[in-house]
PASEBA-1860 file (N, C-alpha, C; in nm, 3 decimals):
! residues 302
1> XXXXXXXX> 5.085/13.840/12.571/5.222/13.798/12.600/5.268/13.696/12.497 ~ 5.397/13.726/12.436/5.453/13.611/12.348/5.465/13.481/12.392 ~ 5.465/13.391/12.360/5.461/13.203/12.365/5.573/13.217/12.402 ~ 5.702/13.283/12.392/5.819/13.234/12.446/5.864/13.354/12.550 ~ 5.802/13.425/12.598/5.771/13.528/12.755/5.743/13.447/12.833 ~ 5.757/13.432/12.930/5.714/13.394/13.063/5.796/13.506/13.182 ~ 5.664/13.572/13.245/5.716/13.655/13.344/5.668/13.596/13.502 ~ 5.539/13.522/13.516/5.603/13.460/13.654/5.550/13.314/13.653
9> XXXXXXXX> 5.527/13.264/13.781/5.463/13.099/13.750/5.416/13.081/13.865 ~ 5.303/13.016/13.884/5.203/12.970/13.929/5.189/12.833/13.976 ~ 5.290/12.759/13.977/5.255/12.645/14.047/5.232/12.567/14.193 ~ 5.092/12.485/14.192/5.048/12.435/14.291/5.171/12.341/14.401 ~ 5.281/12.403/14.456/5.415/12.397/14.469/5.411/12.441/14.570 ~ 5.467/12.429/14.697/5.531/12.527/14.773/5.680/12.629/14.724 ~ 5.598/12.751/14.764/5.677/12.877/14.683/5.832/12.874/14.788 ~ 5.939/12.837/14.766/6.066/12.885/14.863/6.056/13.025/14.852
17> XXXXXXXX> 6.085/13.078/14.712/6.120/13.191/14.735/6.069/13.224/14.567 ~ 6.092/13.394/14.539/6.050/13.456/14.434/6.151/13.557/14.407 ~ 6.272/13.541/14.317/6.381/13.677/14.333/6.301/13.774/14.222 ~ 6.411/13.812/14.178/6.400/13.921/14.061/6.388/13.884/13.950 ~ 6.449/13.760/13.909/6.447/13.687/13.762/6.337/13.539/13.814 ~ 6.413/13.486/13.928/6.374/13.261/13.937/6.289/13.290/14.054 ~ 6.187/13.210/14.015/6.113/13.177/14.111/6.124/13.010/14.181 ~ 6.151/12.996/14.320/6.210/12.880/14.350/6.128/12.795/14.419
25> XXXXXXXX> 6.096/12.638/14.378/6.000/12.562/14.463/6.049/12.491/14.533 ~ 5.996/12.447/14.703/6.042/12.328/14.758/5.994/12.187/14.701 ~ 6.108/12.144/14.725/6.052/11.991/14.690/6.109/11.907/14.795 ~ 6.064/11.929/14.880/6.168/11.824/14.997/6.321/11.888/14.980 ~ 6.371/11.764/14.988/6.511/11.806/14.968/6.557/11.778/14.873 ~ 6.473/11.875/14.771/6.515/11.920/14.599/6.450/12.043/14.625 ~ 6.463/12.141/14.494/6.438/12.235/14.500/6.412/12.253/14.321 ~ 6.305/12.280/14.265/6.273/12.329/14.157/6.315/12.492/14.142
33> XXXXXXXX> 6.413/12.505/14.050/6.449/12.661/13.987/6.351/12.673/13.854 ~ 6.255/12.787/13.860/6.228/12.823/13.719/6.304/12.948/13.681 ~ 6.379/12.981/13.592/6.417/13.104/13.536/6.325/13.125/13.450 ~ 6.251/13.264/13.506/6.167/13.381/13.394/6.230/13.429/13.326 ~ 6.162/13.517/13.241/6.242/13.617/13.137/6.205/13.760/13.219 ~ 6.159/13.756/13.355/6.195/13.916/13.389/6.301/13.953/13.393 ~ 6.322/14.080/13.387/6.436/14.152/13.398/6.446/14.281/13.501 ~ 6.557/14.308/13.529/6.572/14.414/13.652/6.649/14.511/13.611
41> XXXXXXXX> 6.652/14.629/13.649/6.780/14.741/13.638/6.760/14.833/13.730 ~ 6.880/14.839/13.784/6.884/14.924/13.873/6.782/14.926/14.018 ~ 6.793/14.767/14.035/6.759/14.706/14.143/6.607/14.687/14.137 ~ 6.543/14.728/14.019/6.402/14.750/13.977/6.345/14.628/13.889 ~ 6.258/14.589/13.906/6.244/14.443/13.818/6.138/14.512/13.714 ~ 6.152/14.529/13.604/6.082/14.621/13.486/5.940/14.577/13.405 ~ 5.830/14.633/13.422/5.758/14.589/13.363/5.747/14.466/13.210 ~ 5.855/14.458/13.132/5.841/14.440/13.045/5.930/14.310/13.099
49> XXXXXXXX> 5.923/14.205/12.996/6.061/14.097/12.998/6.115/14.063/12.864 ~ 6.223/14.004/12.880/6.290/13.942/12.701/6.271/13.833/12.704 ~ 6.213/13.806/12.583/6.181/13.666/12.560/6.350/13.601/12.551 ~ 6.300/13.488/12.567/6.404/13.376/12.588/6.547/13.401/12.707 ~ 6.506/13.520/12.747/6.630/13.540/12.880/6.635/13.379/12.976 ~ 6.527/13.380/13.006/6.508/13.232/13.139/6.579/13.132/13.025 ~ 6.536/13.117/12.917/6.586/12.976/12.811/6.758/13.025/12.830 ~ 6.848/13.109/12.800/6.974/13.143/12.817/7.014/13.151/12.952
57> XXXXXXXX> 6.969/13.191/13.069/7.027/13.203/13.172/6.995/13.045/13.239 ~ 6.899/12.967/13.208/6.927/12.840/13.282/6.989/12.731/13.186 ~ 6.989/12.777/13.075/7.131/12.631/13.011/7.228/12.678/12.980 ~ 7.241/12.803/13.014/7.382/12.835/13.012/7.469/12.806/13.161 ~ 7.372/12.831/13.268/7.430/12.802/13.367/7.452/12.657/13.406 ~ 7.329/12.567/13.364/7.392/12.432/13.332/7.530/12.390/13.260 ~ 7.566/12.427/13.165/7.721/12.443/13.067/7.781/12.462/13.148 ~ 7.770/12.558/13.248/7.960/12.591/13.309/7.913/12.515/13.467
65> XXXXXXXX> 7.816/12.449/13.477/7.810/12.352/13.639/7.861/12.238/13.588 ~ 7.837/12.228/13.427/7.972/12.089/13.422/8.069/12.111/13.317 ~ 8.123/12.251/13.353/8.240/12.310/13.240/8.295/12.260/13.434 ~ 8.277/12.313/13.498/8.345/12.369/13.640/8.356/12.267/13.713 ~ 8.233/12.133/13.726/8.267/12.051/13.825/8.380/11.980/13.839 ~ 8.505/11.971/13.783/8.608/11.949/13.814/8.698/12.012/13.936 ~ 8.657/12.153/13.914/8.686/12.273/14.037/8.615/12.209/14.181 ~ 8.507/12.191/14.164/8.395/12.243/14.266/8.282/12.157/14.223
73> XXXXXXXX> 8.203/12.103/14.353/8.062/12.074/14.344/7.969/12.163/14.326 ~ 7.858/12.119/14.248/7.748/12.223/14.248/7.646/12.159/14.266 ~ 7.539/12.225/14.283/7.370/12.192/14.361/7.313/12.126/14.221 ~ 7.322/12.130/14.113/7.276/12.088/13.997/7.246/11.955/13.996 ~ 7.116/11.889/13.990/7.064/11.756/13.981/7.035/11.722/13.829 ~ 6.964/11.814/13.763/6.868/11.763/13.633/6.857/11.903/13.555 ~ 6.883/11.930/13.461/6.806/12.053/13.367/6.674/11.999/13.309 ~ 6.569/12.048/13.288/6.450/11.967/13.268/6.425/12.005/13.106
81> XXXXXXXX> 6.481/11.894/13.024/6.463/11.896/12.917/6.368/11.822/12.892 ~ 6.278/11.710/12.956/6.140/11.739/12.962/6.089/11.724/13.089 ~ 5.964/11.673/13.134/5.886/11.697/13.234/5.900/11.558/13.338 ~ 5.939/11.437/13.292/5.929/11.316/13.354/6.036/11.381/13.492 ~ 6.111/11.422/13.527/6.178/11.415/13.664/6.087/11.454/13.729 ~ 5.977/11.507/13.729/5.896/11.594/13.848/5.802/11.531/13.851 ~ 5.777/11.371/13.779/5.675/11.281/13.790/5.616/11.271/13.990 ~ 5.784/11.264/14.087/5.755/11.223/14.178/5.732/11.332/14.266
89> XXXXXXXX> 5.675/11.457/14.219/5.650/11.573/14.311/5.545/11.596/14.251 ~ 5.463/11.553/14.168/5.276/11.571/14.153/5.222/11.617/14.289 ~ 5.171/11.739/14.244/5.072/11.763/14.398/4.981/11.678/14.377 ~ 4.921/11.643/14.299/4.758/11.545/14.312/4.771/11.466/14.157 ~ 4.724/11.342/14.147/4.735/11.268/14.050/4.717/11.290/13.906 ~ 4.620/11.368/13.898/4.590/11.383/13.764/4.653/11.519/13.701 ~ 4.756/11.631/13.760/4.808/11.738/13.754/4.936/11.714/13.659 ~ 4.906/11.763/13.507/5.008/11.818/13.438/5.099/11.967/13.424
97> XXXXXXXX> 5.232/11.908/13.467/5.321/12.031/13.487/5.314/12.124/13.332 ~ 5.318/12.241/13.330/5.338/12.302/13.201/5.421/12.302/13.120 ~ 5.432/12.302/12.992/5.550/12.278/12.931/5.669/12.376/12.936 ~ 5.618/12.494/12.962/5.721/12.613/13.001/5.813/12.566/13.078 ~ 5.759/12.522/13.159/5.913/12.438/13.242/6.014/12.373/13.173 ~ 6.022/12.356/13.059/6.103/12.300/12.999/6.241/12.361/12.920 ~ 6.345/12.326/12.966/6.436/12.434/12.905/6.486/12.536/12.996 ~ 6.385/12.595/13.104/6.400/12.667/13.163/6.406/12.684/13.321
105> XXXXXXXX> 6.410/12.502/13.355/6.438/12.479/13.454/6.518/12.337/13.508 ~ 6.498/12.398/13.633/6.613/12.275/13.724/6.582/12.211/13.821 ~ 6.635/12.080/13.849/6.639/12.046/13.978/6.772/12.050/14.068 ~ 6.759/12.104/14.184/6.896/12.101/14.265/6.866/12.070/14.364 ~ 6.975/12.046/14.437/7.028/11.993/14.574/6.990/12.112/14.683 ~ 6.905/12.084/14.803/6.839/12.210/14.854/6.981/12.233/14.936 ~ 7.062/12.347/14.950/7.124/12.397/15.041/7.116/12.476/15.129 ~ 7.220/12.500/15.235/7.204/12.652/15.284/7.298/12.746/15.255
113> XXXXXXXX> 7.194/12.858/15.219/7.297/12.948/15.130/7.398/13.050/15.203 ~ 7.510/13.092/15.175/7.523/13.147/15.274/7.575/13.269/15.222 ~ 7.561/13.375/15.304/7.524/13.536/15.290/7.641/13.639/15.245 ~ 7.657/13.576/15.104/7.801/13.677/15.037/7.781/13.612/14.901 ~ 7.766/13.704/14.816/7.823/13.723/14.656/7.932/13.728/14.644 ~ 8.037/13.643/14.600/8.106/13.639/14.563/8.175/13.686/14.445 ~ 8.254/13.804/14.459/8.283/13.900/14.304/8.418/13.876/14.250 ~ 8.428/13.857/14.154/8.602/13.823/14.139/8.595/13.962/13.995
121> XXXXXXXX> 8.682/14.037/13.958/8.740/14.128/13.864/8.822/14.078/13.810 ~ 8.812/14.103/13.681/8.964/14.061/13.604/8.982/14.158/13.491 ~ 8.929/14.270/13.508/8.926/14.412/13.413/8.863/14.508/13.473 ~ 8.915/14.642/13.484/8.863/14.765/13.531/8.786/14.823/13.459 ~ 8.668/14.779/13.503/8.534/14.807/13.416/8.375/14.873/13.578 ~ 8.307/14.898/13.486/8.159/14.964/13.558/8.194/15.027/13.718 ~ 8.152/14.959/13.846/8.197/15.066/13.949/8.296/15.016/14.017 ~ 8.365/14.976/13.963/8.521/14.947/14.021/8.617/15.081/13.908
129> XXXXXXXX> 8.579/15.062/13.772/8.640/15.157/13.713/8.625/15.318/13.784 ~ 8.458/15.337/13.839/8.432/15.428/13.915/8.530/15.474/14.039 ~ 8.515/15.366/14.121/8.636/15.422/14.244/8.733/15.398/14.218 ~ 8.854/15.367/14.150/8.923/15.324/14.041/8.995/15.507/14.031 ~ 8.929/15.533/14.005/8.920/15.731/13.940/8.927/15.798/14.041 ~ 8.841/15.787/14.193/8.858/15.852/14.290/8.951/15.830/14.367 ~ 8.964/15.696/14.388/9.060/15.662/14.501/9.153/15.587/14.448 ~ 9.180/15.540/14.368/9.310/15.436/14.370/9.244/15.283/14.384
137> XXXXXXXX> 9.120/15.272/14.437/9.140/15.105/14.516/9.028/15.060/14.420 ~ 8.994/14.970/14.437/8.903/14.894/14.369/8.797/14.817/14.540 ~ 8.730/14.839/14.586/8.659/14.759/14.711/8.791/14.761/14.823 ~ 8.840/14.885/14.814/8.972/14.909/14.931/9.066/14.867/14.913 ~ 9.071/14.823/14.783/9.199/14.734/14.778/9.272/14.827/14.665 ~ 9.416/14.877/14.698/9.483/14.952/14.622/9.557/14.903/14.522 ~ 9.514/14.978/14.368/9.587/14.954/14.268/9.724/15.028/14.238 ~ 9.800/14.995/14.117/9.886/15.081/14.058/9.854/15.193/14.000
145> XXXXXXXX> 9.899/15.297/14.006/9.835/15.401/13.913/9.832/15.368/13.805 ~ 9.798/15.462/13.714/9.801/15.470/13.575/9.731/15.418/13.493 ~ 9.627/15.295/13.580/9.590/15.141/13.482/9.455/15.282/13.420 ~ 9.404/15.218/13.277/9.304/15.291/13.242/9.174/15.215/13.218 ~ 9.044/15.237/13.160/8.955/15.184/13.197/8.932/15.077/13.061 ~ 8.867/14.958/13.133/8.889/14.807/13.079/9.034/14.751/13.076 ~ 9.090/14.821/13.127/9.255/14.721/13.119/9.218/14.609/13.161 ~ 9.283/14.514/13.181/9.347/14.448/13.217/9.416/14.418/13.310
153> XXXXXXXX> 9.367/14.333/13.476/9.422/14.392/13.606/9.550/14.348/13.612 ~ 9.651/14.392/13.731/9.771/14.264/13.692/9.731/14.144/13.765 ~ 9.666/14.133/13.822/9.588/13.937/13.869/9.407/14.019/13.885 ~ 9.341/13.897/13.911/9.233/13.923/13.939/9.188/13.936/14.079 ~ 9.092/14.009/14.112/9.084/14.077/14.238/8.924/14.008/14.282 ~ 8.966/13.959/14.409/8.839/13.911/14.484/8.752/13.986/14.581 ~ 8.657/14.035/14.526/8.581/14.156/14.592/8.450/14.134/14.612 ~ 8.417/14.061/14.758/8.289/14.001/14.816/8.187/14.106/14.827
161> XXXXXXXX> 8.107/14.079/14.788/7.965/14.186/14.852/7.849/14.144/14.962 ~ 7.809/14.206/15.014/7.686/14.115/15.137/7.613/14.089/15.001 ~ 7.470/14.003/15.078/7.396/13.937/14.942/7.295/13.981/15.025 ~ 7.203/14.077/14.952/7.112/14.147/14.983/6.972/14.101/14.925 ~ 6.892/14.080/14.970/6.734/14.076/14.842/6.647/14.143/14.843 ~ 6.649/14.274/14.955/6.564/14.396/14.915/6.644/14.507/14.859 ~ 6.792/14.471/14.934/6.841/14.648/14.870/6.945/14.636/14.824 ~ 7.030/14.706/14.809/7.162/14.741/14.762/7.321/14.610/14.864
169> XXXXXXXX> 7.337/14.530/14.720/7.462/14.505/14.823/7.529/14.562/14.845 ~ 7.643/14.532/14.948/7.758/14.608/15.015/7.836/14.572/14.976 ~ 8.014/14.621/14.963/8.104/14.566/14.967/8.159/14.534/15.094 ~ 8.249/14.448/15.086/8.268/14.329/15.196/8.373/14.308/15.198 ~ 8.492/14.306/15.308/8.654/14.298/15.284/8.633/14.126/15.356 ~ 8.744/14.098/15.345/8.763/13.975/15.301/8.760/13.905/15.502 ~ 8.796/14.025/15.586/8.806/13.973/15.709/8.693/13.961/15.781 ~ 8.551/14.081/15.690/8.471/14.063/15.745/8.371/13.981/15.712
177> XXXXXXXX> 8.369/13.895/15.574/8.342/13.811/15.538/8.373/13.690/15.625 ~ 8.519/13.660/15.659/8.544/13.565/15.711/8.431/13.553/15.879 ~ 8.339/13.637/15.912/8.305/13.667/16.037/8.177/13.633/16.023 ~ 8.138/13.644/15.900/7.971/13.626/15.860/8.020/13.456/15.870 ~ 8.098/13.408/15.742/8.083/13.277/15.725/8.199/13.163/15.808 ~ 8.307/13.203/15.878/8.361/13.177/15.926/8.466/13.140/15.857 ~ 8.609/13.135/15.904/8.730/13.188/15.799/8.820/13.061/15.727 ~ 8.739/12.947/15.802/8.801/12.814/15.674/8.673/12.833/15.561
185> XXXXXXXX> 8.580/12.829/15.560/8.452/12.903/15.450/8.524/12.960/15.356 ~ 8.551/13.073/15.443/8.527/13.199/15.339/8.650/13.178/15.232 ~ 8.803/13.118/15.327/8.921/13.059/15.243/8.870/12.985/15.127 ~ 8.784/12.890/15.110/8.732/12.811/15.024/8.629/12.876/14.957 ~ 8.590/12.941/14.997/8.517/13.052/14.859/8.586/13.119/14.815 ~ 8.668/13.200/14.862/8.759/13.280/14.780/8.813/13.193/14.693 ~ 8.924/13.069/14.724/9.008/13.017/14.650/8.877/12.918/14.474 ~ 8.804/12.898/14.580/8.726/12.833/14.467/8.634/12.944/14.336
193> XXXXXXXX> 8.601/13.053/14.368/8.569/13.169/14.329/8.710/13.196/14.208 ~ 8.779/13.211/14.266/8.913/13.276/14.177/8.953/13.133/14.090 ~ 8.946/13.011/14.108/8.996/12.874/14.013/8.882/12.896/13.914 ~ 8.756/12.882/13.973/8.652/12.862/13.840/8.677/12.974/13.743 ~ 8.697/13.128/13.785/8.718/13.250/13.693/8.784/13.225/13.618 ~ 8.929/13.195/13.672/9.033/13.177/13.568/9.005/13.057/13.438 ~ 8.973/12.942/13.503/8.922/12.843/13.396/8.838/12.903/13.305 ~ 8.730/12.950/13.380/8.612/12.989/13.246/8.649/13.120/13.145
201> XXXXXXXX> 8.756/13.157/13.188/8.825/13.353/13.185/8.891/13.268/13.004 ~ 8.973/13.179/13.027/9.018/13.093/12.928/8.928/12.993/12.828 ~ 8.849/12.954/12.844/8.775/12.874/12.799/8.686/12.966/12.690 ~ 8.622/13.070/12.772/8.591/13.184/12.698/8.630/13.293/12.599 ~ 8.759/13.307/12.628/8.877/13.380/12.553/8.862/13.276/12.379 ~ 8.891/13.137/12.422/8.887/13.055/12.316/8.771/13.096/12.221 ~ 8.670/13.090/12.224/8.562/13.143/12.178/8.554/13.276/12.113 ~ 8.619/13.399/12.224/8.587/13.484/12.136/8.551/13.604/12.224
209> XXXXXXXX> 8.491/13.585/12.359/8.460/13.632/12.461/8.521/13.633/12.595 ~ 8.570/13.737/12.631/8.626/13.839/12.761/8.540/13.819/12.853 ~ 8.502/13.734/12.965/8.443/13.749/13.078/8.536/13.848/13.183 ~ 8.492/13.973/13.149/8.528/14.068/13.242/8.544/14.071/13.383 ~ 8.466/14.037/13.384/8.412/14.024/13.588/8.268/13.930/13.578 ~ 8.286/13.870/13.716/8.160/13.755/13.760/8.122/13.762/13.913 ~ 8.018/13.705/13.929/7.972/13.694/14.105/7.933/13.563/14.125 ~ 7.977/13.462/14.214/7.860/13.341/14.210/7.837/13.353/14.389
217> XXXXXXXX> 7.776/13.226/14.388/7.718/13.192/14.512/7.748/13.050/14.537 ~ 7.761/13.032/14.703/7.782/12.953/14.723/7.658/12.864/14.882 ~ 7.677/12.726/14.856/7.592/12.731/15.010/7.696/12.587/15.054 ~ 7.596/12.521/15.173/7.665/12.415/15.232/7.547/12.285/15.239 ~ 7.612/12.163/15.176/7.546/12.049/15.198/7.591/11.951/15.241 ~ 7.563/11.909/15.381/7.603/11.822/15.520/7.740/11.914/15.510 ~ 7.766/12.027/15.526/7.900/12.131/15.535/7.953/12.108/15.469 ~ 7.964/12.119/15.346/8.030/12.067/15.234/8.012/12.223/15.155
225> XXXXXXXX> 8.124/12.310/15.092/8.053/12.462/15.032/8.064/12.344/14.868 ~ 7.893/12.434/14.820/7.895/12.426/14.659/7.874/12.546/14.630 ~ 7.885/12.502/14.469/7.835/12.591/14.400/7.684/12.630/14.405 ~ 7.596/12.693/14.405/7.425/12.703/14.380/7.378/12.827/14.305 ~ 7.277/12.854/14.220/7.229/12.968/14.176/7.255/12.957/14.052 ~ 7.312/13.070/14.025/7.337/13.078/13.842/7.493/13.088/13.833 ~ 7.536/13.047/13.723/7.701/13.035/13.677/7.754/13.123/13.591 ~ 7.804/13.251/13.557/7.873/13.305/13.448/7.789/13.303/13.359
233> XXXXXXXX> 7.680/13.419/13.375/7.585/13.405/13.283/7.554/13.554/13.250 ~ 7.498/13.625/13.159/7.505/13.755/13.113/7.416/13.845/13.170 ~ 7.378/13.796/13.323/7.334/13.832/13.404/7.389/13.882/13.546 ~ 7.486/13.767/13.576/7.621/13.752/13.687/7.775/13.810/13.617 ~ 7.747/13.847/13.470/7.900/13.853/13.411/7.875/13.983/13.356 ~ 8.042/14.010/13.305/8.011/14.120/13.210/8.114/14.053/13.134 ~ 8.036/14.033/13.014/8.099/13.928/12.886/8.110/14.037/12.750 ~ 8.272/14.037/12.687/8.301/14.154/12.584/8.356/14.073/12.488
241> XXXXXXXX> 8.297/14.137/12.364/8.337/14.017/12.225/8.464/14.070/12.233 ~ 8.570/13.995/12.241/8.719/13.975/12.228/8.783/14.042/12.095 ~ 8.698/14.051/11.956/8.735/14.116/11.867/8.754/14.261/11.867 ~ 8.642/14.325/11.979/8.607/14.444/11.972/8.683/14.530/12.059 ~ 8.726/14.440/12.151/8.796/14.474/12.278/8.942/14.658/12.268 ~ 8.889/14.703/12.344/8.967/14.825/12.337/9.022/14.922/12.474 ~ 9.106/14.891/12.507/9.116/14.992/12.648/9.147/15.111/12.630 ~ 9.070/15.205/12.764/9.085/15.310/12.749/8.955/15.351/12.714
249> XXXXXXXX> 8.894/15.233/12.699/8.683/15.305/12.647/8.618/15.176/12.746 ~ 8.431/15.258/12.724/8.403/15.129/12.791/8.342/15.057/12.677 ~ 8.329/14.906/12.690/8.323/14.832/12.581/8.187/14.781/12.566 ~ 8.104/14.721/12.469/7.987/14.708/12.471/8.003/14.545/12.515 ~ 7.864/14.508/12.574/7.897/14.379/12.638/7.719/14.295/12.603 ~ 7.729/14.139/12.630/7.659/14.082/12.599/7.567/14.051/12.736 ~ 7.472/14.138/12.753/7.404/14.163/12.836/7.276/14.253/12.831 ~ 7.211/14.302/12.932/7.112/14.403/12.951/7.137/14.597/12.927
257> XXXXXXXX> 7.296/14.591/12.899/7.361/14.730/12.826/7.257/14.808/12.767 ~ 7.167/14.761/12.661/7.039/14.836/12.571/6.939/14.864/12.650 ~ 6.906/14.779/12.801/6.806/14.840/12.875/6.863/14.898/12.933 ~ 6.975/14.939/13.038/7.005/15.005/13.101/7.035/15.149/13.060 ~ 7.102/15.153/12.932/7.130/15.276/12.834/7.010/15.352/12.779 ~ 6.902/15.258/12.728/6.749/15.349/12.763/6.714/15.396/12.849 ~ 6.729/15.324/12.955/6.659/15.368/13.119/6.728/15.513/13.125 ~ 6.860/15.502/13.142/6.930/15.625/13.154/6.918/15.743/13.079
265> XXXXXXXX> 6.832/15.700/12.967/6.824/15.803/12.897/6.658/15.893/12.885 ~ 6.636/15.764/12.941/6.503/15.832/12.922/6.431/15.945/13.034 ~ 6.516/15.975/13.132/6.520/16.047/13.244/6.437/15.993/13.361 ~ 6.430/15.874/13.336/6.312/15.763/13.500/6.448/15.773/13.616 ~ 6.379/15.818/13.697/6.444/15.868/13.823/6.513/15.719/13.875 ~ 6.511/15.626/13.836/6.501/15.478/13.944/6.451/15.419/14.066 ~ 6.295/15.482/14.024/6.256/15.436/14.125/6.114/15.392/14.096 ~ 6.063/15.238/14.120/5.912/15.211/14.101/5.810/15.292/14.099
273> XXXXXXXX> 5.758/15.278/13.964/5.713/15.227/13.864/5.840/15.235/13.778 ~ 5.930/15.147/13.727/5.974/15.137/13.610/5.927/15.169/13.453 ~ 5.920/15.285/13.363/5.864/15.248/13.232/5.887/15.131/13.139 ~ 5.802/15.142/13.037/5.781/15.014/12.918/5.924/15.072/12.845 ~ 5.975/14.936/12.813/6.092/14.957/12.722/6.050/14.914/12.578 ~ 6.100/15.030/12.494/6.062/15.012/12.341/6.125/14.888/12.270 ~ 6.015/14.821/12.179/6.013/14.702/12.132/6.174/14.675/12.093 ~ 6.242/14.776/12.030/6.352/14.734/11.950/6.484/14.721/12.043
281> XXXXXXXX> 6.438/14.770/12.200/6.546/14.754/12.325/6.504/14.646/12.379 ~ 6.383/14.614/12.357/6.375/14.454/12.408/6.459/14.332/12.321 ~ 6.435/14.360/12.172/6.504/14.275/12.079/6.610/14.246/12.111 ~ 6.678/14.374/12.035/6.831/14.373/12.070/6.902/14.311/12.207 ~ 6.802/14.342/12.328/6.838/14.245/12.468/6.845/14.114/12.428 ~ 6.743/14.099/12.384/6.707/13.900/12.358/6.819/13.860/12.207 ~ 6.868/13.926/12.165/6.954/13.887/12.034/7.113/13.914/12.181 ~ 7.144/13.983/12.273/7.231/13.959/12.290/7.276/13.847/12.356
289> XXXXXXXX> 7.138/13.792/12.461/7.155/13.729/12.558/7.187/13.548/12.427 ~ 7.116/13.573/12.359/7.080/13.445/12.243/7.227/13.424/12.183 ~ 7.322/13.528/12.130/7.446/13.552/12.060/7.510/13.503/12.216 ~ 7.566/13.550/12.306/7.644/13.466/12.408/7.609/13.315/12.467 ~ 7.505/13.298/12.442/7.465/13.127/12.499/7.553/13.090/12.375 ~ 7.524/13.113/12.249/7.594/13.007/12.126/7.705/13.038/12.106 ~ 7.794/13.116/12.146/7.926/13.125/12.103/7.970/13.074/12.176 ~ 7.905/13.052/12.355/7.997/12.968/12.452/7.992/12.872/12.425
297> XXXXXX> 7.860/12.836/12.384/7.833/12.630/12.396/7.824/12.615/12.295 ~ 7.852/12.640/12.197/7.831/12.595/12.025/7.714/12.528/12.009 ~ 7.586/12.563/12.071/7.460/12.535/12.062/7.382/12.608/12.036 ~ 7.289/12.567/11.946/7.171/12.673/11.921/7.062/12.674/12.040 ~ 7.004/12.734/12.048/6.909/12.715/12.171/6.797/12.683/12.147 ~ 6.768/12.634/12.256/6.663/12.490/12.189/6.487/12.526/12.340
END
């Protein structure tokens, strides 16, 4: 395995939880995020990983928790640019944390999360462009005719999904959302969901990059909704270099596009065992995810 791979982690920690990419530790009432460099498609977490994905998906999502906190609170305590914050969560005295942790993780505010992805659209793109073609609506919600694919919506469209962690999310109308989380909640996710888009929709544009569509998450601390998880990241987004931009096609985007376009091609049914993805679809992944961290934050990655 390469020095800058990391696919899972091992620490003498209590495990919260283990998704598809972060593996999450309790710490009392903190919570250690590590972002890996696994990767998933098609709900499948793939043998192989890209190096430096975890290094881009956790300081990038740091960047927009304080591009955004003006909007909205978020769970974000510390990015661990080195190891001294976790001095006071030593399981046993003489135990050095690894340096991998560095760069690629966080401390946050433990919340409770609560059970909806939050999707906002702001271009008719992937399976919204899909039902889009059949029906008219986008998640039931009816468009104008005529629009074609990657337009440009005429506002952006808030389209909740259940938040699933074995299977397939759902889509979710907005009343029945209000029923899961209750309907002053869900008002404040929606409205806060659609402020951060638009801000970052602009901020991004400046740069150079089209954040197409995004999902975040939200939880509650002493009932308070934040932000928690990951932020507009080329994982949660579909991000299109602004130069290239063309409607009427679909556009190439700064993301996992090169694995998914292998997968598809290579005739793997989608279903576990995932195959090995060839060296030069791993690259090209890790050169895209590397090219969107620096054009947003004018940082090299470190």
């Amino acid at each position: 395995m390469a020095d800058n791979l990391l696919l899972t982690t091992d620490l003498p920690l209590s495990l919260a939880s283990r998704g598809k990419v972060r593996d999450t530790y309790d710490l009392g009432d903190n919570l250690l995020i590590v972002t890996t460099d696994r990767i998933s498609a098609f709900d499948v977490i793939l043998p192989d990983g890209i190096p430096d994905k975890g290094l881009v998906l956790n300081q990038l999502s740091a960047f927009w928790f304080g591009y955004t906190r003006n909007v909205l609170k978020n769970h974000l305590i510390a990015v661990l640019d080195n190891l001294k914050p976790l001095n006071a969560y030593r399981p046993f005295p003489d135990y050095a944390f690894p340096s991998y942790l560095i760069g690629r993780s966080m401390l946050v505010k433990k919340a409770k999360r609560l059970p909806v992805e939050c999707v906002v659209r702001g271009y008719l793109a992937g399976s919204a462009w899909e039902e889009y073609q059949k029906k008219g609506t986008i998640s039931g919600l009816p468009l104008p005719k005529g629009l074609l694919e990657s337009q440009e919506l005429p506002e952006p469209l808030f389209t909740p999904t259940t938040k699933a962690d074995t299977s397939h999310d759902e889509p979710l109308s907005f009343n029945a959302m209000k029923k899961l989380t209750g309907a002053k909640i869900a008002e404040v996710m929606k409205e806060k969901t659609l402020a951060i888009y638009l801000e970052a929709r602009k901020y991004a544009l400046s740069k150079g990059i089209i954040i197409a569509d995004t999902k975040m998450e939200f939880g509650l601390v002493n009932g308070e909704v934040i932000l928690i998880d990951e932020l507009l990241t080329p994982d949660s987004s579909r991000f299109w270099d602004a130069a290239l931009y063309q409607v009427s096609k679909s556009q190439p985007s700064y993301d996992k596009q090169p694995v998914r376009d292998w997968l598809s091609a290579s005739g793997w049914n989608k279903e576990p065992p995932a195959p090995a993805l060839p060296i030069e679809v791993i690259r090209a992944t890790t050169q895209r995810y590397r090219h969107a961290y620096e054009v947003l934050t004018g940082n090299r990655l470190r």
